[in-house]
ZADO-1210 file (C-alpha; in nm, 4 decimals, padded with zeros to 6 digits):
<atoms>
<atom x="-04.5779" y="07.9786" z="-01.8981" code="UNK" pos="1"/>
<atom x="-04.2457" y="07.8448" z="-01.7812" code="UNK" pos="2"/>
<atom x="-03.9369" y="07.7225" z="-01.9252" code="UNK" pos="3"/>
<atom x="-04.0623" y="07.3454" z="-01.8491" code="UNK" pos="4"/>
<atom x="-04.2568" y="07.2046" z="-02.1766" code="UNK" pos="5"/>
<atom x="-04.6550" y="07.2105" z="-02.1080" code="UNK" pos="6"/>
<atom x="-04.7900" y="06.8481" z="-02.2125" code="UNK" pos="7"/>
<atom x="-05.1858" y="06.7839" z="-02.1879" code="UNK" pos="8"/>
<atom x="-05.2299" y="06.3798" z="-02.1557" code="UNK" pos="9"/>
<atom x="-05.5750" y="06.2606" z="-02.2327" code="UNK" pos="10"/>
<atom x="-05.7816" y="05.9504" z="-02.2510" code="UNK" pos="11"/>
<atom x="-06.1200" y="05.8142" z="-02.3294" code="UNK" pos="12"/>
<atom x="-06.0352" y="05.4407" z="-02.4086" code="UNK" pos="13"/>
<atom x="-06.2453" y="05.2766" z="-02.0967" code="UNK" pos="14"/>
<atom x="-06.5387" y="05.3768" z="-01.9159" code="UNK" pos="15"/>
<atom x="-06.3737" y="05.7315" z="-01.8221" code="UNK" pos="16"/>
<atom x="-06.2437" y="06.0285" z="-01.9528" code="UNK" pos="17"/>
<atom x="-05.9479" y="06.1777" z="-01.7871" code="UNK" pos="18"/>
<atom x="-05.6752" y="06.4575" z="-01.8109" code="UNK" pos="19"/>
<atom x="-05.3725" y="06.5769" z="-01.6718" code="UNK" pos="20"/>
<atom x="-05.1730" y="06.9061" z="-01.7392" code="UNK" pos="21"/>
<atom x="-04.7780" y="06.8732" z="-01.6767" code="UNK" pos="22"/>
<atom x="-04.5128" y="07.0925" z="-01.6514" code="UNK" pos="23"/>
<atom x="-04.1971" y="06.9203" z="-01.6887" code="UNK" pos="24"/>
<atom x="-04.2767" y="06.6476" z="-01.4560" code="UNK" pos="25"/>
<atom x="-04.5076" y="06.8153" z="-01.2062" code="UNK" pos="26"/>
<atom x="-04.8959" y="06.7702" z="-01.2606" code="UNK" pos="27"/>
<atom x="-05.0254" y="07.1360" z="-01.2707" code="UNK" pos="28"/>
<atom x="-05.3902" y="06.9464" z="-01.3021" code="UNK" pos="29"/>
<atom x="-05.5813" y="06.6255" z="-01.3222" code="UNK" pos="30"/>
<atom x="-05.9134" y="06.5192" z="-01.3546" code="UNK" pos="31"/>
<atom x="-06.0993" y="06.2232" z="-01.3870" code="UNK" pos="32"/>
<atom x="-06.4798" y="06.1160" z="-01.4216" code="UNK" pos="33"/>
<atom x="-06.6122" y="05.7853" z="-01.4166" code="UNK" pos="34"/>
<atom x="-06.8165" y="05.7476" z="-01.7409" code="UNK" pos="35"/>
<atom x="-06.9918" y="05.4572" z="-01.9789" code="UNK" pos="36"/>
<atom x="-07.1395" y="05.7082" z="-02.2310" code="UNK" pos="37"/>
<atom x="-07.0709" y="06.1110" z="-02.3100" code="UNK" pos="38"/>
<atom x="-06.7019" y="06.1230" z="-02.3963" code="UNK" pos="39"/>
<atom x="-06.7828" y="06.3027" z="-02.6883" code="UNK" pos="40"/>
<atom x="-06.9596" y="06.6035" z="-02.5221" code="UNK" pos="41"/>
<atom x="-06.7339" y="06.5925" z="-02.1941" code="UNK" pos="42"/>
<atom x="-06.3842" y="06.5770" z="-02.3281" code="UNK" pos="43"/>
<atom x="-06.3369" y="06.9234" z="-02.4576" code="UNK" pos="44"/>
<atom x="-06.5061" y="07.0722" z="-02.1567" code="UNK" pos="45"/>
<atom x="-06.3100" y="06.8651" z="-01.9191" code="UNK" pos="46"/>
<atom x="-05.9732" y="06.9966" z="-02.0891" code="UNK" pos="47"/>
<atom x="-06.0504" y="07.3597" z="-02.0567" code="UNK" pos="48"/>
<atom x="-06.1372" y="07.2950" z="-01.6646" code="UNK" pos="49"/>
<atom x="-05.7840" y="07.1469" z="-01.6791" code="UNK" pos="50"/>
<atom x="-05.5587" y="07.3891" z="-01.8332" code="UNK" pos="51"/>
<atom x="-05.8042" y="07.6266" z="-01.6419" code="UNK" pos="52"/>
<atom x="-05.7011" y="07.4864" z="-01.2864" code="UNK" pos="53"/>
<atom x="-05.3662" y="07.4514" z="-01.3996" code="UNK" pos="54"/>
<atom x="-05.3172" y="07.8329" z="-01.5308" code="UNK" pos="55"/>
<atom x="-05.2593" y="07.7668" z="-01.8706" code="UNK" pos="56"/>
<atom x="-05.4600" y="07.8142" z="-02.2165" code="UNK" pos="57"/>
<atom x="-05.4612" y="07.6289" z="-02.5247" code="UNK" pos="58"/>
<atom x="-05.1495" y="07.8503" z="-02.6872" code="UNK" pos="59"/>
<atom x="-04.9304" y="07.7358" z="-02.3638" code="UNK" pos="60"/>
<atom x="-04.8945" y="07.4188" z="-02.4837" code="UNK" pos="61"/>
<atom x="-04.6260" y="07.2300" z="-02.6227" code="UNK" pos="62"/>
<atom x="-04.7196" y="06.8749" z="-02.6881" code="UNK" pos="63"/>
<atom x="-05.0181" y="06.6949" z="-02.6867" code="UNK" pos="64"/>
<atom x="-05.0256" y="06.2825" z="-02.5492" code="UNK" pos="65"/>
<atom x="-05.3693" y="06.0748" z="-02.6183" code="UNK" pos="66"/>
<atom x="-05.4577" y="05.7484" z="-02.4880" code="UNK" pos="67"/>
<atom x="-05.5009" y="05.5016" z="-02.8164" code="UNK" pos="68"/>
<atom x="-05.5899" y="05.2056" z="-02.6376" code="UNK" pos="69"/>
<atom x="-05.6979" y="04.9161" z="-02.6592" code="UNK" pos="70"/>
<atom x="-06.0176" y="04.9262" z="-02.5459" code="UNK" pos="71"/>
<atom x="-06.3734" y="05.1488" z="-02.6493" code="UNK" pos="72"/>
<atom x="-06.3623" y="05.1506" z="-03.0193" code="UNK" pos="73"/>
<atom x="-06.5898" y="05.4676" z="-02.9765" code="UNK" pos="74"/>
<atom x="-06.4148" y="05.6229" z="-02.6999" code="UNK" pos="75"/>
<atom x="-06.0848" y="05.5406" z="-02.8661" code="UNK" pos="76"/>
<atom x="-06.1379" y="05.7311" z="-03.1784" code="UNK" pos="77"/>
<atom x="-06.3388" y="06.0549" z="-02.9368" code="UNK" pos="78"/>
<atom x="-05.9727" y="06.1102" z="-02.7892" code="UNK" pos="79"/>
<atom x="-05.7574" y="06.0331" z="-03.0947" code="UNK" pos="80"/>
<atom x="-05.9466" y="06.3094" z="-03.3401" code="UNK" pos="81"/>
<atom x="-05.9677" y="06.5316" z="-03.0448" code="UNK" pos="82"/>
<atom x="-05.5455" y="06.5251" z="-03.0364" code="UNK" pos="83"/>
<atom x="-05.5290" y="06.5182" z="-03.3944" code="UNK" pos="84"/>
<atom x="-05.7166" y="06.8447" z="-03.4343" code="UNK" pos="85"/>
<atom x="-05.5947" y="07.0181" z="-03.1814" code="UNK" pos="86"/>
<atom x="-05.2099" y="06.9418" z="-03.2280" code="UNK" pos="87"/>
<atom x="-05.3427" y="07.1210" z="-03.6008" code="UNK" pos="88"/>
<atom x="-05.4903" y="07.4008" z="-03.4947" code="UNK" pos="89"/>
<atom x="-05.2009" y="07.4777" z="-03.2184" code="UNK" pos="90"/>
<atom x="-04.9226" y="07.3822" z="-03.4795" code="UNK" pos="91"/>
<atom x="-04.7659" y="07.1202" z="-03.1728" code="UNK" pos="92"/>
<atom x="-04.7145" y="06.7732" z="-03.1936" code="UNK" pos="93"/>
<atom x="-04.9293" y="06.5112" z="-03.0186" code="UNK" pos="94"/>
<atom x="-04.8377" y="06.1655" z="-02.9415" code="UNK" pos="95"/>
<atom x="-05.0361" y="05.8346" z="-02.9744" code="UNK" pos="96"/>
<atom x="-04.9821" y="05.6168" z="-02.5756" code="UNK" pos="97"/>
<atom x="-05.1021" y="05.3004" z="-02.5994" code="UNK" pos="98"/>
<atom x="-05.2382" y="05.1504" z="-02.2428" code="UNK" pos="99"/>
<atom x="-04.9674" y="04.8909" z="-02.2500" code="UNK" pos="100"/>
<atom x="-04.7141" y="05.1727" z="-02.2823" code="UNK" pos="101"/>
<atom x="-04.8631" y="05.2748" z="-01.9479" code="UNK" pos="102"/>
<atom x="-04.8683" y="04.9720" z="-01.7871" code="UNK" pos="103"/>
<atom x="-04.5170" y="04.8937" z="-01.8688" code="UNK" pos="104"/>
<atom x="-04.3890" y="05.2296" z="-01.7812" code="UNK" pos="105"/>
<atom x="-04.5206" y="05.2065" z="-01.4610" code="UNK" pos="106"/>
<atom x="-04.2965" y="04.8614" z="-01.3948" code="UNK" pos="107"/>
<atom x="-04.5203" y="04.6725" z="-01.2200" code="UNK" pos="108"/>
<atom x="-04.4002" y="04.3465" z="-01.3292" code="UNK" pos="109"/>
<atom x="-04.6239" y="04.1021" z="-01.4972" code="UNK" pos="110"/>
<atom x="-04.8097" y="04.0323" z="-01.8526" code="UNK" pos="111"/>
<atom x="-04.9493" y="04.3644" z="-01.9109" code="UNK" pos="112"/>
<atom x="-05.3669" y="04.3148" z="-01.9735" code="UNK" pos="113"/>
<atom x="-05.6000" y="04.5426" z="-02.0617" code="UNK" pos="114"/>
<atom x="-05.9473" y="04.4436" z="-01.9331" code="UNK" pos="115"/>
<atom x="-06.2088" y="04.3817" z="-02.2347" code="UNK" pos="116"/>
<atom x="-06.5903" y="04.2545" z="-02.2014" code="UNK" pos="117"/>
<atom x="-06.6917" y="03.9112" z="-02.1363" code="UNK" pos="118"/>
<atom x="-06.3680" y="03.7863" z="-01.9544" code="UNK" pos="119"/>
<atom x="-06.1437" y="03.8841" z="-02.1789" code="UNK" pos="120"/>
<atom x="-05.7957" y="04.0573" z="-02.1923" code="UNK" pos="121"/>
<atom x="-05.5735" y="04.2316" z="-02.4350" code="UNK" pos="122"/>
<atom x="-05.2231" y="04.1655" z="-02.4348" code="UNK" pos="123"/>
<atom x="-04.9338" y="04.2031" z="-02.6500" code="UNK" pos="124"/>
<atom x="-04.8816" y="03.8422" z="-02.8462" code="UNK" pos="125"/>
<atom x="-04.6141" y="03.7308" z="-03.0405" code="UNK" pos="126"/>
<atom x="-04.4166" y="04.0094" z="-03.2860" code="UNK" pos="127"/>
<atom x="-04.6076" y="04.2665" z="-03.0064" code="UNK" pos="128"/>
<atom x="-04.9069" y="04.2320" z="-03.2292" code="UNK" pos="129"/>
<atom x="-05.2157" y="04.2623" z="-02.9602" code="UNK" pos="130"/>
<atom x="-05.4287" y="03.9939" z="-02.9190" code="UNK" pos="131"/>
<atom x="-05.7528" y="03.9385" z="-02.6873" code="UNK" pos="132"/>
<atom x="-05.7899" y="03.6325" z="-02.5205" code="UNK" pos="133"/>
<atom x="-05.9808" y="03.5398" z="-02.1817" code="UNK" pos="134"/>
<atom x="-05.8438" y="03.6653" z="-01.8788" code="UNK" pos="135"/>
<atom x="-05.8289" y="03.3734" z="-01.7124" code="UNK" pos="136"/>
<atom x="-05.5267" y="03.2723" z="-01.9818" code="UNK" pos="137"/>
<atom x="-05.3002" y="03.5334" z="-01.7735" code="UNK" pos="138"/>
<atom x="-05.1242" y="03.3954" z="-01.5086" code="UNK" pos="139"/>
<atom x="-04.9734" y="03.7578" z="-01.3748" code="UNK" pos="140"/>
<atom x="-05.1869" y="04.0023" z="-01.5295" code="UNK" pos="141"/>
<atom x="-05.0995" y="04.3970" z="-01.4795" code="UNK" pos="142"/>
<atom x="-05.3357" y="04.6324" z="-01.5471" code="UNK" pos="143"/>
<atom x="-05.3620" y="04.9893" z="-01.6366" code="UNK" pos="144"/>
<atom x="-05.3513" y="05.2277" z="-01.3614" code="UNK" pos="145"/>
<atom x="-05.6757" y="05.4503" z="-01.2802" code="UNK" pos="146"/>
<atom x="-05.8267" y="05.6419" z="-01.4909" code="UNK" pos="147"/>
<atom x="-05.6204" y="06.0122" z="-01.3505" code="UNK" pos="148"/>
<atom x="-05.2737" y="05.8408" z="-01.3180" code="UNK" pos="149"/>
<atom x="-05.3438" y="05.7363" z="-01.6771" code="UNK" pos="150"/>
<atom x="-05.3876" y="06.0829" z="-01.8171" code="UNK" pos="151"/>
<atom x="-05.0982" y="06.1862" z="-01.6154" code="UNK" pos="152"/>
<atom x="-04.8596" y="05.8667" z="-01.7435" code="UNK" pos="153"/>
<atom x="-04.9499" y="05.9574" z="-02.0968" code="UNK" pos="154"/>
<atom x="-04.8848" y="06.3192" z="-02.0774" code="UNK" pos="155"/>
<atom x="-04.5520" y="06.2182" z="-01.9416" code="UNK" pos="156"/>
<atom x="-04.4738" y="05.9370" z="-02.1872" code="UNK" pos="157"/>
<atom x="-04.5384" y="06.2359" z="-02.4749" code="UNK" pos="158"/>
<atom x="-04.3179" y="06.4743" z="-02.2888" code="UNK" pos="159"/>
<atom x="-04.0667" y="06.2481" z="-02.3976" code="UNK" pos="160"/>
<atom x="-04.1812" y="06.1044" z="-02.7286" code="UNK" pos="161"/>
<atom x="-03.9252" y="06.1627" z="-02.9659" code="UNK" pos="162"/>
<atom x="-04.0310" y="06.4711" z="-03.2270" code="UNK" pos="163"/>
<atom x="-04.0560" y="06.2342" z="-03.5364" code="UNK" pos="164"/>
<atom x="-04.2838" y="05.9934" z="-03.3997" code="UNK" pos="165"/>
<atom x="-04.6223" y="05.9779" z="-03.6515" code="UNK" pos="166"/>
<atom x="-04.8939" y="06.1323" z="-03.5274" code="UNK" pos="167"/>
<atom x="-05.1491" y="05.9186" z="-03.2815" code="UNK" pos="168"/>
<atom x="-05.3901" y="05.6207" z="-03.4068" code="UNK" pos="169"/>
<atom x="-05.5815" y="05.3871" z="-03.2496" code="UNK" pos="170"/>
<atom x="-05.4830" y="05.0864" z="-03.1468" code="UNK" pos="171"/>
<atom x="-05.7610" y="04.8195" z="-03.2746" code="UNK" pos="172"/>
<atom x="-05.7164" y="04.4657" z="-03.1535" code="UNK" pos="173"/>
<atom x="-06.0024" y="04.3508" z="-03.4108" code="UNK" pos="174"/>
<atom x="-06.2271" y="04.5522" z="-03.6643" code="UNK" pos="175"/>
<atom x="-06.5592" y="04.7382" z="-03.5151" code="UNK" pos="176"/>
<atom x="-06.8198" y="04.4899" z="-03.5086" code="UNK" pos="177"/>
<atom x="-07.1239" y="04.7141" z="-03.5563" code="UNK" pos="178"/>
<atom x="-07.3451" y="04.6321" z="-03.8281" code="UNK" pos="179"/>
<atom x="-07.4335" y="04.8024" z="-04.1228" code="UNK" pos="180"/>
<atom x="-07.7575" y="05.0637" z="-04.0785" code="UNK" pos="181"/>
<atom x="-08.0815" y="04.9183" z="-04.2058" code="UNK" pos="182"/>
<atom x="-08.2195" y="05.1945" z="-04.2639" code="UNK" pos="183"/>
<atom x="-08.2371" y="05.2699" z="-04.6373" code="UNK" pos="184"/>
<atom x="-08.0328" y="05.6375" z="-04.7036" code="UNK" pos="185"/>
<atom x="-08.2437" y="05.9049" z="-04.7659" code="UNK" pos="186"/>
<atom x="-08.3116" y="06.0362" z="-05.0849" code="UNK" pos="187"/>
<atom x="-08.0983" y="06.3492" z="-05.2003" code="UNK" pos="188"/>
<atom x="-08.2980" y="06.5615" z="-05.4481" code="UNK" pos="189"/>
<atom x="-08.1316" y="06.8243" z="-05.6803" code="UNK" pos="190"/>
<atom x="-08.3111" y="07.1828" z="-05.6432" code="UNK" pos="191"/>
<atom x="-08.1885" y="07.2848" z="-05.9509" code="UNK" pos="192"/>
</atoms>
């Protein structure tokens, strides 16, 4: 495309699933939708609509930046395998942003928080371990920005991710606290 590097930022970590194309510095294309179920069957389409807008195809890129959270354990993992299987099958690098990497990127002063259910925050405790506890704990919360200036923050923050960094994860502030099925597994029979 250009001599600028082409970096997709994406994230599904909250009740949204956004994207932002950059060159260099410039966003080429954003999009964001509002969204408590779907990621899954919405982020691949909403990526092609954004390199679309912005000109570009899926060989144009250079880098790759994903939103790992905290946040959706579900929506967290969507984006993660997403960037993980695409930075393999383009042969480019993608780049794990965590929300707090965001927040404090953007400078806005203040204990950065990541809203969770039931009055709760995340936030970075002691050793930069993350830790939930409630909201109202936080004197001088800052939270993450909306859902498009997120995309666009992490595709920026990958831009400049240095080339040995290990490829993305999610960020889990506690295990996934679905239960086991109760359904019995069904029977496998041999046709032989």
């Amino acid at each position: 495309m250009g001599s600028e590097p082409l970096t997709l930022g994406f994230d599904t970590s909250a009740a949204h699933c956004a994207a932002a194309l950059l060159s260099g510095g410039r966003v080429l294309a954003a999009r964001a939708e509002e969204m408590g179920r779907g990621q899954a069957e919405r982020l691949m389409p909403l990526l092609e609509e954004v390199l679309a807008e912005g000109g570009a195809t899926w060989r144009d890129l250079d880098r790759i930046g994903v939103g790992i959270g905290p946040g959706n354990f579900t929506g967290i993992r969507i984006s993660v395998a997403a960037a993980r299987g695409l930075a393999l099958s383009l042969d480019i690098s993608a780049f794990g942003i965590s929300t707090f990497d965001v927040i404090r990127a953007l400078e806005r002063g203040g204990t950065p928080a990541v809203p969770a259910p039931r009055g709760m925050v995340h936030v970075l405790g002691a050793g930069a371990v993350p830790a939930l506890i409630p909201a109202s704990d936080v004197s001088d919360p800052a939270g993450p920005p909306p859902p498009s200036e997120m995309a666009r923050m992490i595709a920026l923050l990958a831009r400049d991710a240095p080339a040995d960094a290990p490829p993305p994860a999610p960020l889990y502030v506690r295990p996934a606290d679905a239960a086991p099925a109760r359904d019995v597994p069904p029977m496998i029979l041999d046709d032989a």
